[in-house]
VOGU-3710 file (C-alpha; in Angstrom, 3 decimals, decimal comma):
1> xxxxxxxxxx> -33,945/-12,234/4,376  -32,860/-14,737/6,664  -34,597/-15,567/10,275  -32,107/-14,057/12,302  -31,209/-11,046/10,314  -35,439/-10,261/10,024  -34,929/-11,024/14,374  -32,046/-8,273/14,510  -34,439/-5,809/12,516  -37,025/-6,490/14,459
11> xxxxxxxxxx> -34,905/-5,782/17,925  -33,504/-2,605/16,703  -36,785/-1,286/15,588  -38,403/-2,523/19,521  -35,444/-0,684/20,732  -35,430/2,560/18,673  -31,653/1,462/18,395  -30,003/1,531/14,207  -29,171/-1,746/12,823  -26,273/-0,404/11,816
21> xxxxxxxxxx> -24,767/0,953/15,197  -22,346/-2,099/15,668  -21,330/-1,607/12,158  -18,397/1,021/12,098  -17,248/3,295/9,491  -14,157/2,217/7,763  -11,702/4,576/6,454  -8,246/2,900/4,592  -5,767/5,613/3,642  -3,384/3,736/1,335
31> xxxxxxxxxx> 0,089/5,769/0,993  2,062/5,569/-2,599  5,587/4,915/-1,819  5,473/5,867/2,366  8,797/4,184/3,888  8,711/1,763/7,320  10,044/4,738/9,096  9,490/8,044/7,871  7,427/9,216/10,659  7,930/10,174/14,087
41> xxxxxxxxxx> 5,977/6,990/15,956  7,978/4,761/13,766  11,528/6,800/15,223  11,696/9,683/12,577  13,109/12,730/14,228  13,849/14,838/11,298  10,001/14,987/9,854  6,864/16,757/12,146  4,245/14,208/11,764  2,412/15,330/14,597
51> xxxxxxxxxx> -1,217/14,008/13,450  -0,106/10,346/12,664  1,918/10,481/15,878  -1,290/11,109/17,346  -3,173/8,035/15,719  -0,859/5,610/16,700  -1,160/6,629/20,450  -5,060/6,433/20,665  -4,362/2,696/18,499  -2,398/0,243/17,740
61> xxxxxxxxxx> 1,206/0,491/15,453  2,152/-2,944/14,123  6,201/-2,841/13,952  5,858/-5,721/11,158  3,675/-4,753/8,676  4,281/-5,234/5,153  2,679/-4,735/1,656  1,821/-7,341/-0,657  3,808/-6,263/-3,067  7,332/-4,675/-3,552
71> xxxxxxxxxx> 5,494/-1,897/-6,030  2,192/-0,681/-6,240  -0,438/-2,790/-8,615  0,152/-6,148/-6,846  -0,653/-4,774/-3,399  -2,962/-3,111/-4,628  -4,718/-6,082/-6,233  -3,784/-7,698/-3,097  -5,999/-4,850/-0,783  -8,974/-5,616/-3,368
81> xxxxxxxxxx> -9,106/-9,059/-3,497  -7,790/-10,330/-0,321  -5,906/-12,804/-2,383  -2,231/-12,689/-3,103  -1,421/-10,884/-6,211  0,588/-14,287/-7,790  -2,826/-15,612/-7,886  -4,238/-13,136/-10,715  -0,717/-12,613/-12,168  -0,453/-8,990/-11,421
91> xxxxxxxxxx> 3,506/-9,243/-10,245  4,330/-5,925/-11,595  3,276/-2,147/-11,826  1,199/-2,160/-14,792  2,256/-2,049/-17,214  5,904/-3,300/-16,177  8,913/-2,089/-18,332  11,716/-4,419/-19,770  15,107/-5,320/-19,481  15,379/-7,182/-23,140
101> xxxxxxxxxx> 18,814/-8,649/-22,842  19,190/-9,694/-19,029  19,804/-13,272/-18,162  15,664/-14,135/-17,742  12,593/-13,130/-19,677  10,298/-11,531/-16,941  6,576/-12,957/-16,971  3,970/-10,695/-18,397  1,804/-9,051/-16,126  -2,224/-9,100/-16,316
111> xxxxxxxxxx> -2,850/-5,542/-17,117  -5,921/-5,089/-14,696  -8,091/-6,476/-11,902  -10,213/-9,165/-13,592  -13,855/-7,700/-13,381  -15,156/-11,033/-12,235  -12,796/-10,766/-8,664  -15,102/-10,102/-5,948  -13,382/-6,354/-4,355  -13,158/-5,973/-0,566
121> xxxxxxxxxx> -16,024/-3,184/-1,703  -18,775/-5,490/-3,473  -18,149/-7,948/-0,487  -18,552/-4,679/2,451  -21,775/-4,260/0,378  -23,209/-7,292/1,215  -23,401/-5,664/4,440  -25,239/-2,626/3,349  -22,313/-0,193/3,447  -21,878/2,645/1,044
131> xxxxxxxxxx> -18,458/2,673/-0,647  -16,139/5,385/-2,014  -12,762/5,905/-3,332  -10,593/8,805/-3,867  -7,137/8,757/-5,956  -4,657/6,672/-7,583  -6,437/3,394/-8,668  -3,291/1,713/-11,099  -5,370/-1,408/-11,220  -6,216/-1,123/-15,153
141> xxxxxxxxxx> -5,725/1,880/-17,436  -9,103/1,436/-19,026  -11,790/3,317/-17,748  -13,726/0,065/-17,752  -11,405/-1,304/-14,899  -11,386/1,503/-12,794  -13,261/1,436/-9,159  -16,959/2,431/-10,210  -16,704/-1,184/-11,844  -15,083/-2,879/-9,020
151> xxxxxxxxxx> -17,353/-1,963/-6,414  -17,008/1,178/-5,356  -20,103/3,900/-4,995  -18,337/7,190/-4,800  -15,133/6,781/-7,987  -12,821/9,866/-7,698  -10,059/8,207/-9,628  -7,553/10,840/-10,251  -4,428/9,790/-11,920  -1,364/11,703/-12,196
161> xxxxxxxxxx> 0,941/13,415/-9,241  -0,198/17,763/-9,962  -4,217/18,992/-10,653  -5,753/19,926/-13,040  -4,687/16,559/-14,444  -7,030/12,764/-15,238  -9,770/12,721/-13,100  -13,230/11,009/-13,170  -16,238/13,149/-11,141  -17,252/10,813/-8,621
171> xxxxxxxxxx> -20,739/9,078/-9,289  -23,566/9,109/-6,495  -23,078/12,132/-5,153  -25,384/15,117/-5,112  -22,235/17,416/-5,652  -19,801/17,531/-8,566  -16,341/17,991/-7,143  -13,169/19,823/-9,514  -9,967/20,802/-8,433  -9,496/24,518/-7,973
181> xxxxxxxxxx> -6,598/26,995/-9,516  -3,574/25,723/-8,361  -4,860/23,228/-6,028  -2,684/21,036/-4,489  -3,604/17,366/-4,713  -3,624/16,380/-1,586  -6,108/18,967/-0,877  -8,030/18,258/-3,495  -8,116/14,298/-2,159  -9,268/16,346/1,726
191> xxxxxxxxxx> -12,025/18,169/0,415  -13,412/14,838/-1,303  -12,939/12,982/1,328  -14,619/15,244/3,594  -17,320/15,381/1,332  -18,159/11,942/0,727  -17,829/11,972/4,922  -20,467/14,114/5,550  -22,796/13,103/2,464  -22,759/9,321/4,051
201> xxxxxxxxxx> -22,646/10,267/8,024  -26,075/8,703/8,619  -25,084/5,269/7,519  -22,234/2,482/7,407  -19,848/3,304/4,663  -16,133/2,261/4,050  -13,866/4,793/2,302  -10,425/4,058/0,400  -8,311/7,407/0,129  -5,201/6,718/-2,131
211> xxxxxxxxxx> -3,076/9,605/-2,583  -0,173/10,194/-4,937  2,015/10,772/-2,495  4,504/10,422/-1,576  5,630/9,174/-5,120  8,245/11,225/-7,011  8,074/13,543/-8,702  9,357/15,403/-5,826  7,134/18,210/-5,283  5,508/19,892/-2,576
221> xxxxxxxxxx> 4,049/23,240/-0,941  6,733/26,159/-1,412  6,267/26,891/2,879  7,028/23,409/3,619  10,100/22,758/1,814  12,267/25,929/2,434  11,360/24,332/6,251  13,162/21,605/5,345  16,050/22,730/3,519  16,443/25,263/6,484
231> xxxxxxxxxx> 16,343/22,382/8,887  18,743/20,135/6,897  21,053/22,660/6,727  21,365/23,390/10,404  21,801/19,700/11,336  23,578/18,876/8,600  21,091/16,287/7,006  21,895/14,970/3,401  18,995/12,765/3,840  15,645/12,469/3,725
241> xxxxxxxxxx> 15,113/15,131/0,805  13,381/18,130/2,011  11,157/18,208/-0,604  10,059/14,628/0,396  9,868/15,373/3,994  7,377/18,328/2,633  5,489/15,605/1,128  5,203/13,516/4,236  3,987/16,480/6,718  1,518/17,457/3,486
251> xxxxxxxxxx> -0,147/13,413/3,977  0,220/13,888/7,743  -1,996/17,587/7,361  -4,085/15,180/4,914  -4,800/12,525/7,499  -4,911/15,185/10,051  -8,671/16,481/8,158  -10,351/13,355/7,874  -9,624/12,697/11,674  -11,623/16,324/12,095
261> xxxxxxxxxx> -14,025/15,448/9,481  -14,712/12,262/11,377  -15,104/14,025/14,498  -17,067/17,193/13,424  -19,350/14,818/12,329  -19,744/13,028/16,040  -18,430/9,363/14,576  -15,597/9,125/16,097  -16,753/6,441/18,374  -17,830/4,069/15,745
271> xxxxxxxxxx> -15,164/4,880/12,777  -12,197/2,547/11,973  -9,133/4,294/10,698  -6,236/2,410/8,947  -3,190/3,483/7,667  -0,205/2,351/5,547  1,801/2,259/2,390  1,532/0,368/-0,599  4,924/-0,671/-0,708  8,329/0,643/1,544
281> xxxxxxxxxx> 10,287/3,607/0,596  12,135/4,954/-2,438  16,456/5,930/-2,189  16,170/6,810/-5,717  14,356/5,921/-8,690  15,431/2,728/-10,708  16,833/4,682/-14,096  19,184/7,360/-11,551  20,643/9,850/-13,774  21,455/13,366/-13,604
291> xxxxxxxxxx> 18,129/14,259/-15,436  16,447/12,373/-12,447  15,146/13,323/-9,091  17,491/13,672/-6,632  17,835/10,712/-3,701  14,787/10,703/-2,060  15,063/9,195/1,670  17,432/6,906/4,032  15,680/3,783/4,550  18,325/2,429/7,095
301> xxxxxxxxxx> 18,364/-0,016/9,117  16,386/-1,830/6,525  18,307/-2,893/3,520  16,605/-1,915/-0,029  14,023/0,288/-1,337  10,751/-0,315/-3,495  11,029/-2,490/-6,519  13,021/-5,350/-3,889  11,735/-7,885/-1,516  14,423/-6,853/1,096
311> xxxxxxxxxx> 12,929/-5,348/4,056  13,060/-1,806/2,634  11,172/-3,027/-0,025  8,226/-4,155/1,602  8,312/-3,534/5,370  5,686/-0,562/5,244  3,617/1,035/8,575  0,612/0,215/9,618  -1,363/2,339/12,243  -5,468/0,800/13,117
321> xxxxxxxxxx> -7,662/3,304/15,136  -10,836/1,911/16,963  -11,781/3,353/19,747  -13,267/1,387/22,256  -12,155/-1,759/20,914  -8,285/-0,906/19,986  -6,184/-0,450/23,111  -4,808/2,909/22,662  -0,980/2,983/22,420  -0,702/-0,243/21,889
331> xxxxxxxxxx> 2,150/-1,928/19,166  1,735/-5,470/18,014  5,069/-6,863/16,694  2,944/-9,580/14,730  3,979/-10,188/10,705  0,757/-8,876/9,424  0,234/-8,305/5,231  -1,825/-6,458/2,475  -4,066/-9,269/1,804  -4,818/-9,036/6,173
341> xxxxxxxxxx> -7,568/-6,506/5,036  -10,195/-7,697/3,295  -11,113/-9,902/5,455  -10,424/-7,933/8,722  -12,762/-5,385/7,193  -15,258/-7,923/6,328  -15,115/-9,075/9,738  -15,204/-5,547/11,721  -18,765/-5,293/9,219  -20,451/-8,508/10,657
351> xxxxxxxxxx> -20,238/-9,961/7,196  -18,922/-13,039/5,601  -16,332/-13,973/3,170  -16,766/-14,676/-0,614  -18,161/-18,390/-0,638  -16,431/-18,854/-4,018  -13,016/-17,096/-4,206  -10,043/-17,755/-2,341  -8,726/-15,469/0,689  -5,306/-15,880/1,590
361> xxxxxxxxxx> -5,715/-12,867/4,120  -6,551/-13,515/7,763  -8,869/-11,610/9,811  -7,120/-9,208/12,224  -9,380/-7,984/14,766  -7,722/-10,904/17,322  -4,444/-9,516/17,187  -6,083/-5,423/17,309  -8,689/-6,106/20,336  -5,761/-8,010/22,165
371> xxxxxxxxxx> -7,792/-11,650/21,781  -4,496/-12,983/20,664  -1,285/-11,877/19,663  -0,484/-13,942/17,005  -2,264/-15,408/14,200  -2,608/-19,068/13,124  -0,319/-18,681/10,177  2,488/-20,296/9,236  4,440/-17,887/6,866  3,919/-15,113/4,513
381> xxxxxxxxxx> 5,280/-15,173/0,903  5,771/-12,805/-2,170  6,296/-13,118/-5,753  8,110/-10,586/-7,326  9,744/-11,996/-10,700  10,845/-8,434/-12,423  13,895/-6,564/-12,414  13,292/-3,136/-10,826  15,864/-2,008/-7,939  16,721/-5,785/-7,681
391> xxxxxxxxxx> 16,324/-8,739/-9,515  13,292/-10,985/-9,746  12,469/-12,909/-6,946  10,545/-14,572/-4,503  10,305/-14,672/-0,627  8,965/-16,244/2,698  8,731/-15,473/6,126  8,542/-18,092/8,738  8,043/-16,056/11,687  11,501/-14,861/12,594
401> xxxxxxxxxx> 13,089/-16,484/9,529  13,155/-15,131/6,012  14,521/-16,687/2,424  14,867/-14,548/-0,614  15,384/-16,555/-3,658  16,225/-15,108/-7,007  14,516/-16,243/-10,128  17,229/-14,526/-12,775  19,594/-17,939/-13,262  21,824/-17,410/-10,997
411> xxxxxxxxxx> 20,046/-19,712/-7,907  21,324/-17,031/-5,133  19,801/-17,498/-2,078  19,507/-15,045/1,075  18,405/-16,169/4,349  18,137/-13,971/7,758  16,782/-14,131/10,922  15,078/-10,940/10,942  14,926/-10,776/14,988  18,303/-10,509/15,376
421> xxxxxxxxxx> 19,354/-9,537/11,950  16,645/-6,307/10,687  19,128/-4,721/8,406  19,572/-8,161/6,453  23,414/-7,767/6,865  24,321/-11,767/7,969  23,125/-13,866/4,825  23,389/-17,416/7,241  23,311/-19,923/4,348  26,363/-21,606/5,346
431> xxxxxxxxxx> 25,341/-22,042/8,959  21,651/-23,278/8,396  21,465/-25,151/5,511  18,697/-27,201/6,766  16,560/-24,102/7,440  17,280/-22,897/3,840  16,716/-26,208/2,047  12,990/-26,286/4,375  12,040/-22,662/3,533  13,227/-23,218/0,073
441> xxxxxxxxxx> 10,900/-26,163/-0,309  7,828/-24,584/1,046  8,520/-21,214/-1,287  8,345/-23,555/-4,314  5,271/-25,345/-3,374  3,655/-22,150/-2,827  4,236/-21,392/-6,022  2,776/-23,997/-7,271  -0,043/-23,678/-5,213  -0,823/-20,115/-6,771
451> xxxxxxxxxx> 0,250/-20,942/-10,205  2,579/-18,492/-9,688  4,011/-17,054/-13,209  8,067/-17,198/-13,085  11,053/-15,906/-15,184  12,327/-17,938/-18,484  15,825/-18,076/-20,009  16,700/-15,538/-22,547  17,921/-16,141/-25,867  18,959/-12,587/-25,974
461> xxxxxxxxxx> 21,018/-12,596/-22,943  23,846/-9,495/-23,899  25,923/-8,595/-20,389  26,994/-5,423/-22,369  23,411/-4,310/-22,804  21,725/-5,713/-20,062  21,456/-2,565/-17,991  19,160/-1,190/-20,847  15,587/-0,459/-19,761  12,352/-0,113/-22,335
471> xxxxxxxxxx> 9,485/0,954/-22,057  6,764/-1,877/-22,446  4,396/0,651/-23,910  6,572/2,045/-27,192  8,843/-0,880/-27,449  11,588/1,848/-27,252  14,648/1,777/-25,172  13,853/4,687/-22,007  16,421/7,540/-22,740  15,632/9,114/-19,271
481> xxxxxxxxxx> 18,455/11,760/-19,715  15,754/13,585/-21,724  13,251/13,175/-19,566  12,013/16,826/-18,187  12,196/17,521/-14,774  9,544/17,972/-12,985  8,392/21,129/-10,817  9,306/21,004/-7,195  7,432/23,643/-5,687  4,186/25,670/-5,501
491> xxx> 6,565/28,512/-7,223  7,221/26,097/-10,161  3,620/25,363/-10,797
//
C-alpha cells in the first residue's frame, strides 16, 4: 500500500468518514440500436419518454455524441477497452456476414475481446469497486469470453431479444435470479439490476445494464403498442413504428426503476448515471423483404441508419447524471465518443489508467463539471470496412468538418461541414479540395497508426450477384424470405 493511500485510510478512520465516500457509484445503461433522436429531450414529440426527459434536466445532454462503431461489437469493444475497435480488429458485429461477389473482400473480424485487454471493469477494480453486468454482451460467443472473464463480478449475460431464452445466473450473488412466466426482458434486466443495487449499496460498485432493446425483432408490451397505433392513426404518423415506439417508452420505464432503485436506496447523491446507444438508429433492416420487419423509425435530419458511418449511423445520445458535480440542464455540443468512457469512469473513481495498453479515449469530467468545454483533441475517426446498409468505409471528424471515404474500389469521397450541413445533404468536394486532400491524409495515417485491417480486391467480383448476402456461419447464401416472423406482442408470446 502506498504512503499516501495508508495516509487517506488513516484520515477516514480519524474522521469516522468511508474511504469510499468520494468514490461514486457508476451506472452505464448501454441501448442496442437507440436512434440520436428518438426521445423527447433530443426533440421527439411522438414517443412519452418522460423518465429520460427527466435525466437530462437534472444533467447534462451532449448534442454530439457518437458510438464507436456503426454496429454493435466494435463499440462495444470500444466501451471495454477504451481503445478504438480498429486496434483489436473487431470492425464488425461478430460474426459479420458476406457479400461474396462485391467489388472488395471485407477483412475478417476477431471473433471476441482478447482476454489479455485490460476491461474498463478490471481497471474500476483497481479502485476497489464491485462490478456487474446485465444483458447483451456480443463480445465473443464462447462462454469463455463472456463478462465473468473480462472483469465483471455480477455476469447476467442474457442473449437473445424474448425470456426464457440464453442466460448465465449471475456469479457473486447470494440470490439466484430466473426470468418468470412470460416475463418481459426488460423487466427481467429491472429486477437484476435492482438487485445487484441493493446487494452492493454499502460500497463503490459500477454497473453495465445492456438491454436488447431496442433491436428488432419488433416486439413489445400488448398496452403499449395499441397506444401507439392509436396515436399514429390520429396524427397520421407512418413513422416511427408503434411497436418500436413501445419499445422505447418500455427502456424509458426501464431506466425509470434504477433511478428509484438508486434513490430508495439513499445514493442518489453519490451515483453517476450514463446513458446512450451503441450505435444510431435502424429505417429497416439490411436484407428488407416482405418476410422482414416492417420500417422501423425516421432518422431525419440525419442521413443513414446503423450499419453506415453517416450521421444516422453513428450520432447516438448521450445523457450523464451527477448530482452535485453535473450542472443540471446543462447540453454540451462537444464531439464526444465510445472510447470517452473508460477513462472518464476511471477518472470519476480516483484511479489511474492501464500503464501498459493504449487509451485512445479522453477523460470527460472537464467538459461534464463545466472545467472546459472542449477537449484537447484533434479529431475522431472510425473504421468500418463491411458492407451492411452502406459500403465499407472509413471516417474523421475535425471538429466541424467530416470526410467519409469508401474502401470498396471505387475512391468516393464525402465531405461536410456538419455545423451548417447536419443532414449531410452538400457533399463540398469540389469547393474544398484542400480540406479533403488534409482530412484524407490524416484518415490514412490513422490507419496506419492502428494497423487498421482494410478491404482487398475480389477475384469474384459478379455485379449480377453482388447484392447476395451469406451467412458467415453456414457458408450459405441468407434466403430471408423464409425467415419466420417474429411475435410482436405480449398476445403473440
Amino acid at each position: 500500500m502506498t504512503p499516501i493511500k495508508t495516509l487517506i485510510l488513516t484520515l477516514a478512520c480519524l474522521i469516522g468518514t468511508s474511504v469510499h465516500a468520494a468514490q461514486p457509484n457508476i451506472i452505464f445503461i448501454f441501448i442496442d440500436d437507440m436512434g440520436w433522436g428518438d426521445l423527447g429531450c433530443y426533440g421527439n414529440d411522438f414517443i412519452d419518454t418522460p423518465r429520460l426527459d427527466q435525466l437530462a434536466s437534472e444533467g447534462m445532454r451532449f448534442t454530439d455524441a457518437y458510438a464507436a462503431g456503426a454496429v454493435c461489437s466494435p463499440t462495444r469493444c470500444a466501451v471495454q477497452s477504451g481503445q478504438n475497435q480498429a486496434r483489436i480488429g473487431i470492425t464488425a458485429h461478430i460474426p459479420g456476414h458476406w457479400r461474396p461477389f462485391e467489388r472488395v473482400i471485407d477483412p475478417q473480424t476477431t471473433m471476441a475481446l482478447p482476454l489479455d485487454t485490460i476491461t474498463v471493469a478490471e481497471q474500476l477494480k483497481e479502485s476497489g469497486y464491485t462490478t456487474g453486468y446485465v444483458g447483451k454482451w456480443h463480445l465473443g460467443m464462447h462462454p469463455q469470453f463472456g463478462p465473468g472473464h473480462q472483469g465483471y463480478d455480477y455476469d447476467l449475460e442474457i442473449n437473445g431479444p424474448h425470456l426464457p431464452g440464453k442466460y448465465k445466473v449471475a456469479s457473486n450473488s447470494t440470490q439466484t435470479l430466473k426470468p418468470k412466466p412470460d416475463q418481459f426482458r426488460t423487466d427481467f434486466e429491472a429486477e437484476a439490476c435492482e438487485h445487484f443495487i441493493r446487494e452492493n449499496k454499502d460500497k463503490p460498485f459500477f454497473l453495465m445494464l445492456s438491454p436488447y432493446a431496442v433491436h428488432i425483432p419488433l416486439a413489445s408490451k400488448a398496452s403499449l403498442v395499441e397506444k401507439y397505433r392509436a396515436r399514429a392513426a390520429e396524427h397520421k404518423r407512418e413513422l416511427p413504428n408503434p411497436i418500436y415506439a413501445a419499445m422505447v417508452e418500455e427502456v424509458d420505464a426501464l431506466v425509470g426503476r434504477l433511478v428509484d432503485e438508486v434513490e430508495a436506496q439513499g445514493l442518489t447523491d453519490n451515483t453517476m448515471i450514463v446513458f446512450t446507444s451503441d450505435n444510431g438508429g435502424l429505417y429497416r433492416r439490411y436484407d428488407y423483404n416482405e418476410a422482414a420487419d416492417d420500417n422501423v423509425s425516421n432518422l431525419a435530419p440525419l442521413k443513414g441508419e446503423k450499419g453506415a458511418l453517416t450521421e444516422g449511423g453513428i450520432r447516438v445520445p448521450l445523457i450523464v447524471k451527477l448530482p452535485g458535480q453535473i450542472a443540471a440542464g446543462s447540453t454540451s455540443v462537444e464531439p464526444v465518443i465510445s472510447y470517452d468512457f473508460f477513462p472518464t469512469f476511471v477518472a470519476a473513481a480516483g484511479g489511474k489508467l492501464p500503464e501498459h495498453q493504449t487509451i485512445d479515449g479522453l477523460d470527460l469530467l472537464p467538459v461534464l463539471t463545466g472545467q472546459k468545454e472542449r477537449l484537447d483533441r484533434d479529431a475522431i475517426h472510425w473504421h468500418y470496412p463491411h458492407y451492411h446498409h452502406d459500403r465499407p468505409a472509413s471516417a474523421i471528424r475535425e471538429r466541424d468538418w467530416k470526410l467519409i471515404e469508401y474502401l470498396d474500389g471505387t475512391g468516393d469521397i464525402e465531405i461536410y461541414h456538419l455545423a451548417q450541413d447536419i443532414s449531410e445533404e452538400n457533399n463540398l468536394i469540389e469547393e474544398r479540395k484542400g480540406k479533403v486532400a488534409d482530412l484524407k491524409k490524416k484518415l490514412a495515417n490513422w490507419r496506419i497508426s492502428v494497423s487498421a485491417r482494410v478491404p482487398i480486391h475480389s477475384p469474384n467480383y459478379d455485379p449480377e450477384r453482388a447484392h447476395e448476402w451469406w451467412n458467415l456461419r453456414t457458408g450459405q447464401p441468407l434466403d430471408s424470405s423464409a425467415r419466420k416472423r417474429f411475435p410482436q406482442t405480449e398476445k403473440d408470446l
